[in-house]
C-alpha positions as CSV (number, residue, x, y, z in Angstrom):
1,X,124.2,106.3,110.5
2,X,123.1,108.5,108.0
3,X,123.6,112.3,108.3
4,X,121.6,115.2,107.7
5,X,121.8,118.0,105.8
6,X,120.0,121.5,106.2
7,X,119.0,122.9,102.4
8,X,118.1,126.2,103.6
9,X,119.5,128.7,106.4
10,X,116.2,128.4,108.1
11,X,116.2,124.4,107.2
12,X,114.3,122.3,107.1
13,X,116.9,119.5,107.7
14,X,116.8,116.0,105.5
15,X,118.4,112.9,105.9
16,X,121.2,112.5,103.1
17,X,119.6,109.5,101.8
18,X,115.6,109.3,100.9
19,X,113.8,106.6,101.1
20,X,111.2,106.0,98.0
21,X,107.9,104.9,98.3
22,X,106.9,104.4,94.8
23,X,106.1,101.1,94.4
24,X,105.2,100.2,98.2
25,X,101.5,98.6,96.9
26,X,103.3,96.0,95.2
27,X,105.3,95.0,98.6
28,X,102.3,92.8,99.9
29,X,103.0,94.2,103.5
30,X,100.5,94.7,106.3
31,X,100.4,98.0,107.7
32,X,102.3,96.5,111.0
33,X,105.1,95.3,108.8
34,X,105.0,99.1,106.5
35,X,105.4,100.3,110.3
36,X,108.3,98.4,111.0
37,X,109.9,99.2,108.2
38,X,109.8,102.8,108.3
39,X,111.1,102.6,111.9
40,X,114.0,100.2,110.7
41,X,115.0,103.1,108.4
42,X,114.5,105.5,110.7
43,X,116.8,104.1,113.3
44,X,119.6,104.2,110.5
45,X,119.1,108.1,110.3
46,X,117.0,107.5,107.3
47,X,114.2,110.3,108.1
48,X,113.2,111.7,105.0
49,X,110.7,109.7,103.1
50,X,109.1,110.3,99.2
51,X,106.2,110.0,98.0
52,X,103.9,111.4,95.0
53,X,99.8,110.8,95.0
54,X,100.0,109.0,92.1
55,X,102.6,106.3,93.2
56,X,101.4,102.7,93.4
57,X,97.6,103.8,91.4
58,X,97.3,106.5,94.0
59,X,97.2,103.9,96.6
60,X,100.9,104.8,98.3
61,X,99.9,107.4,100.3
62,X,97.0,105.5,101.9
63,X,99.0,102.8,103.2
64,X,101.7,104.7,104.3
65,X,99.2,106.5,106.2
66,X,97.6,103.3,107.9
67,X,100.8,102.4,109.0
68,X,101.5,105.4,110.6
69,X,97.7,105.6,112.2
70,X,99.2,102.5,114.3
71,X,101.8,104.7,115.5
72,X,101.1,108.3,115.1
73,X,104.4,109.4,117.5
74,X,107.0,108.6,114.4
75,X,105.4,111.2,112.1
76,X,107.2,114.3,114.0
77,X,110.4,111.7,113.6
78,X,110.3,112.3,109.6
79,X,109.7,114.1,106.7
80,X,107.7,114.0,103.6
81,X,108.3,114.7,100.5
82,X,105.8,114.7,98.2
83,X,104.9,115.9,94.5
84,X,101.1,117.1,92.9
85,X,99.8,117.8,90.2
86,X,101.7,114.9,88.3
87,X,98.5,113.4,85.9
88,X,98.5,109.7,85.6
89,X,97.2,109.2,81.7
90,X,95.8,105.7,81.4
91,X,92.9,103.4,81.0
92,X,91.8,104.3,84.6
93,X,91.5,107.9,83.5
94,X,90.6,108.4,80.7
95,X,89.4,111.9,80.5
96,X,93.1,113.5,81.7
97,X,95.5,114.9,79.7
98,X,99.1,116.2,79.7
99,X,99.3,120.1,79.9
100,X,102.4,120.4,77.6
């Protein structure tokens, strides 16, 4: 079982290990089968989960999200951790640019 830890005196408490989302388009799961997985890594103590808006062509988040629309109970079972402001620079977008 993995353990948690507690980063601040006021937490919030993660699990020791994270479990990355970045390239969870390119799985080719169904949103039943994203559910299960989450729960199998949940029931290892696995509870805090990462994610960015850009990961997967900003499609990540979404289907991480329909998979936890089928059961909305294990969201208060983990947490999220997330980035923004990260600007994906490619032929899909073409009119962004990198600040520095």
């Amino acid at each position: 079982m993995v353990s948690k830890m507690t980063i601040a005196p006021q937490g919030p408490e993660l699990s020791e290990l994270v479990q990355g989302y970045w390239r969870l388009a390119e799985w080719g799961m169904t949103a039943k089968n994203r559910l299960s997985f989450l729960k199998q890594h949940i029931d290892l103590g696995i509870t805090t989960v990462d994610h960015a808006d850009i990961y997967g062509g900003y499609q990540c988040e979404s289907l991480f999200g329909e998979a936890l629309k089928l059961e909305p109970s294990i969201r208060e079972q983990i947490e999220i951790v997330t980035k923004c402001n990260i600007m994906r620079c490619d032929a899909q977008y073409p009119t962004r640019r990198i600040n520095h």
